[in-house]
Backbone as CSV, one residue per row, in Angstrom:
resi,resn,N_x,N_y,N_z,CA_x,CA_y,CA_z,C_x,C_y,C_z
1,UNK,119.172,32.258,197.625,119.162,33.112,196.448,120.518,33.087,195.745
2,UNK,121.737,33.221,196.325,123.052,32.994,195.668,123.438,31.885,195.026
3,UNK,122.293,30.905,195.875,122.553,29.331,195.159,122.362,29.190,194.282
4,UNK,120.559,29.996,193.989,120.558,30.082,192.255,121.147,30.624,191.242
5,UNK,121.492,31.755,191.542,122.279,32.224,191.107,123.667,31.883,190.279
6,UNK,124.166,31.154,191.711,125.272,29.993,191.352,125.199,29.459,190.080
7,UNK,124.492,28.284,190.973,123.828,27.244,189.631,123.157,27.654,188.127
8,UNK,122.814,29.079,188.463,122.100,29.777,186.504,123.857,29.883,186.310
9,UNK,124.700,30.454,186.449,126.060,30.753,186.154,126.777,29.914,185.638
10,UNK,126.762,28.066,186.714,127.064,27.367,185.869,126.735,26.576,184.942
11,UNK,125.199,26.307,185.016,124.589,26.109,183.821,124.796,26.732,182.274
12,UNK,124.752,27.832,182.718,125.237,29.221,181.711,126.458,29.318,180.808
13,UNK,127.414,28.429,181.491,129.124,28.224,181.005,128.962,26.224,180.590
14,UNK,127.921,25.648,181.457,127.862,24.472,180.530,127.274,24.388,179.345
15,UNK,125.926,25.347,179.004,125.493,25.285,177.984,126.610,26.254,176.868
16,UNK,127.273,27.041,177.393,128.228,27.349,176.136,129.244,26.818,175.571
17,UNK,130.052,25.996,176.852,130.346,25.214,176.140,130.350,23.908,175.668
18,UNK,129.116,23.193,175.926,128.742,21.948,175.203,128.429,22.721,173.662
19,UNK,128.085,23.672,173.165,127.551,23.999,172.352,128.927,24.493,171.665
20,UNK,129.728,25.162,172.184,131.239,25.045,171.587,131.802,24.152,171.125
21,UNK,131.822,22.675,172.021,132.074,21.745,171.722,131.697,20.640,171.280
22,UNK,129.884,20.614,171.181,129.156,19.745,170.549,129.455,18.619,171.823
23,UNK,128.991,18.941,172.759,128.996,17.603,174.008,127.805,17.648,174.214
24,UNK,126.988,16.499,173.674,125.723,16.286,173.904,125.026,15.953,175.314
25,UNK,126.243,15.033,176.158,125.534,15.052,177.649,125.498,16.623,178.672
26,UNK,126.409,17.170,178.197,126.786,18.270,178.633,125.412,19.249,178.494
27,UNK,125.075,19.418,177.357,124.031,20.284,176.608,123.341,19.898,177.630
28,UNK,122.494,18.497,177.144,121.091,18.221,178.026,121.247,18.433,179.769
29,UNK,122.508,17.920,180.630,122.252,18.673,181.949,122.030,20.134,181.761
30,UNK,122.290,20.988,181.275,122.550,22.105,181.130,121.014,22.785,180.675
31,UNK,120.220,22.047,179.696,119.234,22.251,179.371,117.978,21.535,180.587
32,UNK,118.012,20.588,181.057,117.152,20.220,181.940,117.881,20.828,183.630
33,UNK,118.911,21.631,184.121,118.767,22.758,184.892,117.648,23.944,184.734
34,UNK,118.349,24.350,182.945,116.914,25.403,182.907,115.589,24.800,182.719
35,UNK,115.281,24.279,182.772,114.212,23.137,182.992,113.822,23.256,184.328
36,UNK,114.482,22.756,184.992,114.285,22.724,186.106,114.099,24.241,187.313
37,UNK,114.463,24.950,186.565,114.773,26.628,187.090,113.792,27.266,186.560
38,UNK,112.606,26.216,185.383,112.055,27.386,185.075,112.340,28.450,183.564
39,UNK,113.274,28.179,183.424,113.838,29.309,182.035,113.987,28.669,180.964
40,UNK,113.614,27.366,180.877,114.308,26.617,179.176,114.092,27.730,178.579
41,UNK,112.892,28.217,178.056,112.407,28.749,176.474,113.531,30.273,177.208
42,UNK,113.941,30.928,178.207,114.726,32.171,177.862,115.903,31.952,177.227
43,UNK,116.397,30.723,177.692,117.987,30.254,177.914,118.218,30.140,176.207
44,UNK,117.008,29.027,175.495,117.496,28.250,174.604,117.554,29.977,173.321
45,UNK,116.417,30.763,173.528,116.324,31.782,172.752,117.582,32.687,173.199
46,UNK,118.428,32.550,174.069,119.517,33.531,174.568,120.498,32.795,173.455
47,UNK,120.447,31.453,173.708,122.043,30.962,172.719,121.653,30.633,171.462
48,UNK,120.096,30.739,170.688,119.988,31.165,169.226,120.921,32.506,168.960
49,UNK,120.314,33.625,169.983,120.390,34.845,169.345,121.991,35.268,169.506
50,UNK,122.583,34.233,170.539,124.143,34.339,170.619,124.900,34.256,169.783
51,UNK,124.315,32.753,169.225,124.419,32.055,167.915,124.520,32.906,166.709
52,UNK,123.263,33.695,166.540,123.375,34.192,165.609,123.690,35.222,165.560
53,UNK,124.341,35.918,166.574,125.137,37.577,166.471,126.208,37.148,166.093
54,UNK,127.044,36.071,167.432,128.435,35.368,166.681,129.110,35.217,165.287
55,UNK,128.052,34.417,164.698,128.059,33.972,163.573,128.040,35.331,162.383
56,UNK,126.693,36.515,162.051,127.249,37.712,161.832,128.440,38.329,161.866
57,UNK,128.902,38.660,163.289,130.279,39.242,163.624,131.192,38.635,162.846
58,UNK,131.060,37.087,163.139,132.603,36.593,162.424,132.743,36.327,160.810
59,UNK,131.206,36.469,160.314,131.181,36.370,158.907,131.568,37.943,158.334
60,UNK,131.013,38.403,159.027,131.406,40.263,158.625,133.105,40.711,158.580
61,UNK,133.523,40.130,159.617,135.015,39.875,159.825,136.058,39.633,158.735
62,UNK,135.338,38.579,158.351,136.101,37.678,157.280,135.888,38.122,156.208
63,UNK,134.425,38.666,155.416,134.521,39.359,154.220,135.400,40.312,154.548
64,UNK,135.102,41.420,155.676,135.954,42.955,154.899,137.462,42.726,155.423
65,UNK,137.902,42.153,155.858,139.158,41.763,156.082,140.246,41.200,154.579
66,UNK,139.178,40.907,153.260,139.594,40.991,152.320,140.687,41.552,151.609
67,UNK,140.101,42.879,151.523,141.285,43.868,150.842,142.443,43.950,151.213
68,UNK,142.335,44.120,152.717,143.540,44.455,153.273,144.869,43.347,152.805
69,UNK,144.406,41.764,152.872,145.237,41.388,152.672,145.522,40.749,151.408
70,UNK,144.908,41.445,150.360,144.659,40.846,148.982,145.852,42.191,148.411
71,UNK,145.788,43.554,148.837,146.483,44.467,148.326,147.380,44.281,148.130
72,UNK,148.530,43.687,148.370,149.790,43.286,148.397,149.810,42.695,146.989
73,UNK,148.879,41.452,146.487,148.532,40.596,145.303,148.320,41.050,144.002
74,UNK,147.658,42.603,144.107,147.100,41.972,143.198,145.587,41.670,142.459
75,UNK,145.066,41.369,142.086,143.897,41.150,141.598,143.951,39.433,141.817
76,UNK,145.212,38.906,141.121,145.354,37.422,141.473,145.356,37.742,142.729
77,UNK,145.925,37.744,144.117,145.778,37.901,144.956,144.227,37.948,145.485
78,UNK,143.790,39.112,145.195,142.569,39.801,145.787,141.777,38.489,145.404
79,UNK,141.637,37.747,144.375,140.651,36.821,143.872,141.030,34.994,144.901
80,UNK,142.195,35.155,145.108,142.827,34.207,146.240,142.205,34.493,147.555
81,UNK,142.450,35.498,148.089,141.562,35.672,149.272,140.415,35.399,149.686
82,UNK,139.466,36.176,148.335,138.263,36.067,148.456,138.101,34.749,148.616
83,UNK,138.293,33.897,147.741,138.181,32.506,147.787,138.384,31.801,149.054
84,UNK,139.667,32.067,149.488,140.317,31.700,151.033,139.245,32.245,152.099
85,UNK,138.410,33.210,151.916,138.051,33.650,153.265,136.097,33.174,152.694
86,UNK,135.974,32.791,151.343,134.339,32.575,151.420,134.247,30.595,152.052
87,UNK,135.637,29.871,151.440,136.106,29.071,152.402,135.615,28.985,153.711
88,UNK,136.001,29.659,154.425,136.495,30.003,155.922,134.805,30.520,156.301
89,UNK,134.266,31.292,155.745,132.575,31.781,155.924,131.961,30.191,156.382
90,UNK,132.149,29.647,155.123,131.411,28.176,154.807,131.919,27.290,156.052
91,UNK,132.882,27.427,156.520,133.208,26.640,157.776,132.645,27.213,158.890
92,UNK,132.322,28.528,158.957,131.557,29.253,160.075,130.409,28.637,159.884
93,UNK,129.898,28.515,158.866,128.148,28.167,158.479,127.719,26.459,159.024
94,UNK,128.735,26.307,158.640,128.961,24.440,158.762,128.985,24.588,160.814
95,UNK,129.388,24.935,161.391,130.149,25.000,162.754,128.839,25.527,163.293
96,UNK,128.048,26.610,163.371,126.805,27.272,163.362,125.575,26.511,163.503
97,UNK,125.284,25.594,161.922,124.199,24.553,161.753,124.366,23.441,162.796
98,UNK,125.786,22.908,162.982,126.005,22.270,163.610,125.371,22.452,165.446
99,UNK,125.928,22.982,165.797,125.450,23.695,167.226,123.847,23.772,166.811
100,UNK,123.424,24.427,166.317,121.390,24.394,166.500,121.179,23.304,165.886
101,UNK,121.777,22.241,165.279,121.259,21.228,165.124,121.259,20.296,166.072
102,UNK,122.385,20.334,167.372,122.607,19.432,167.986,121.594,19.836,169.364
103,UNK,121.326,21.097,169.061,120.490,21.904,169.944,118.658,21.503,169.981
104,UNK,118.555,21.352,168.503,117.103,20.773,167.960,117.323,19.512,168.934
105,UNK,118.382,18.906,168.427,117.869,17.388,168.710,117.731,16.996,169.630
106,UNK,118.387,17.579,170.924,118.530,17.186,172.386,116.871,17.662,172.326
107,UNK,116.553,19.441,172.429,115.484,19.799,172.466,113.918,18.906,172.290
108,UNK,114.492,18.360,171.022,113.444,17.639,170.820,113.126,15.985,170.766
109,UNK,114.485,15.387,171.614,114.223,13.912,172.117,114.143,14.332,173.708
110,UNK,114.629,15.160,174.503,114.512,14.970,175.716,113.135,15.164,176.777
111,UNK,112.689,14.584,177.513,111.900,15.044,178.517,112.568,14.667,179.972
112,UNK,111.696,15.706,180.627,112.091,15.888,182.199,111.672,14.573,182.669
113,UNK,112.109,13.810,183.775,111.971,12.581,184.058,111.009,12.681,185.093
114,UNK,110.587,13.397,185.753,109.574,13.928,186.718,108.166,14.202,185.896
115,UNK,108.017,15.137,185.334,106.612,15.493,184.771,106.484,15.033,183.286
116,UNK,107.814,14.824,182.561,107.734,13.910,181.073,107.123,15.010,180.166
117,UNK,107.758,16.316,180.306,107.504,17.004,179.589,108.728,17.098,178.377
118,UNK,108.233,16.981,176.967,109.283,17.109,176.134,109.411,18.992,176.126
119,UNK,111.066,19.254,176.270,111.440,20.411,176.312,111.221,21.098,175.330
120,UNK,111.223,20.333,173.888,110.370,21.157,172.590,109.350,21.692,172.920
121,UNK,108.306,20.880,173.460,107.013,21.487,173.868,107.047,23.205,174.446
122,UNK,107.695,23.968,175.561,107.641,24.537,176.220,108.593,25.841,174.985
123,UNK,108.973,25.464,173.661,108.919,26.280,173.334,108.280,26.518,171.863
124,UNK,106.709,25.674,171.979,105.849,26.758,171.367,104.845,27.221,172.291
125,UNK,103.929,27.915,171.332,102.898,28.540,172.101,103.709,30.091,172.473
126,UNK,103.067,31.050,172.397,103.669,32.605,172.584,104.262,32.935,171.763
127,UNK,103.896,32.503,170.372,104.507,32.291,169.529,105.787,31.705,169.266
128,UNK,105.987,31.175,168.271,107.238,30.268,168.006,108.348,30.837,168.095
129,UNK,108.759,30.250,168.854,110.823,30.837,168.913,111.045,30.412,167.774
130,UNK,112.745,31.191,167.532,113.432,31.612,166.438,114.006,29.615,166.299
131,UNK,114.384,29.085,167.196,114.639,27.248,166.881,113.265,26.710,166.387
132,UNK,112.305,26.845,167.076,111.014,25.982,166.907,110.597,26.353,164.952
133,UNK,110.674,27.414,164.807,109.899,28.223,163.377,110.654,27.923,162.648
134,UNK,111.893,27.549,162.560,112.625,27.176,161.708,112.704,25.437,161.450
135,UNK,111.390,24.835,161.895,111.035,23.234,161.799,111.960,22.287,162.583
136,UNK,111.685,22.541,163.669,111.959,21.782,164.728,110.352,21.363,164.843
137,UNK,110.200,19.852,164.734,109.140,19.775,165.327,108.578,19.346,166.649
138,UNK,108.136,19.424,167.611,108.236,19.142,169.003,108.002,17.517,169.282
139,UNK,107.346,17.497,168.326,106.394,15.641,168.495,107.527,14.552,167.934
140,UNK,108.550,15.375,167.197,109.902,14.507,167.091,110.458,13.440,167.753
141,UNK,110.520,12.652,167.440,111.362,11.797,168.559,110.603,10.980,169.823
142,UNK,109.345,11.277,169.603,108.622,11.025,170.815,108.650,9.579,171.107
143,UNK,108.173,8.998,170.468,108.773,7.466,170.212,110.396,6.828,170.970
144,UNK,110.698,7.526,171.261,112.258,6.594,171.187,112.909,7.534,172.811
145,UNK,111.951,8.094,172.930,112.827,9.318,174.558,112.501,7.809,175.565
C-alpha cells in the first residue's frame, strides 16, 4: 500500500513537471503510470483544473497589480503598464495552451502497450472531460501510434 502510494507521489511531481517544462517523454511515463494505476481520466482532469486555477490566479495578479505601479506615472505611466502587464497575460496564455496542447497530443497518440488502449479513449464516455470537449479527438493519431 505505501508502494502505491509512493509511486502516485512520484508520478504526481513527474506529471507537473513535464508539464512545467514541456518534456514530452516525461509526460507520457507519467501518464501511462496513471494508466496503469487505474486513474488516467482523475489525474489528467486534476492538471486541467490545476491548469486552469493557475492560470486565473496569475492572470488576476497581473491585471490588479496595475495601479499600484502605474501611480507613480501618471496616466502615461498607468497606460505603460497596462500594456506591459496585458503583454505578460498573453505570455501566460501562450505558456497555458502550450501545456494542454502538449497534453492533447501525448493523450491522444499514446496507447498502453499491453491492452492498446488509446488513453484519449478512457476519457470520454461519463461525459466529456474539460480536455476531451474542448476537441481533442480520441481517434487522432491512430494511424501513426
Amino acid at each position: 500500500r505505501s508502494v502505491g502510494a509512493a509511486v502516485r507521489r512520484q508520478a504526481d511531481g513527474m506529471l507537473r513537471e513535464a508539464l512545467r517544462s514541456l518534456n514530452q517523454p516525461s509526460l507520457t511515463t507519467a501518464l501511462q503510470v496513471f494508466f496503469s494505476l487505474g486513474c488516467l481520466r482523475d489525474k489528467v482532469e486534476e492538471a486541467v483544473a490545476a491548469a486552469a486555477a493557475s492560470l486565473g490566479t496569475d492572470v488576476s495578479d497581473a491585471l490588479t497589480n496595475i495601479d499600484a505601479r502605474a501611480a507613480r506615472g501618471g496616466r502615461a505611466g498607468w497606460v505603460a503598464a497596462l500594456w506591459g502587464q496585458v503583454e505578460a497575460v498573453g505570455e501566460l496564455l501562450l505558456g497555458a495552451a502550450t501545456r494542454l496542447c502538449l497534453l492533447t497530443r501525448v493523450l491522444s497518440k499514446r496507447r498502453d502497450p499491453l491492452t492498446h488502449t488509446l488513453f484519449a479513449s478512457l476519457l470520454t464516455g461519463q461525459g466529456a472531460s474539460l480536455l476531451t470537449s474542448q476537441g481533442a479527438d480520441p481517434r487522432a493519431g491512430e494511424e501513426d501510434s
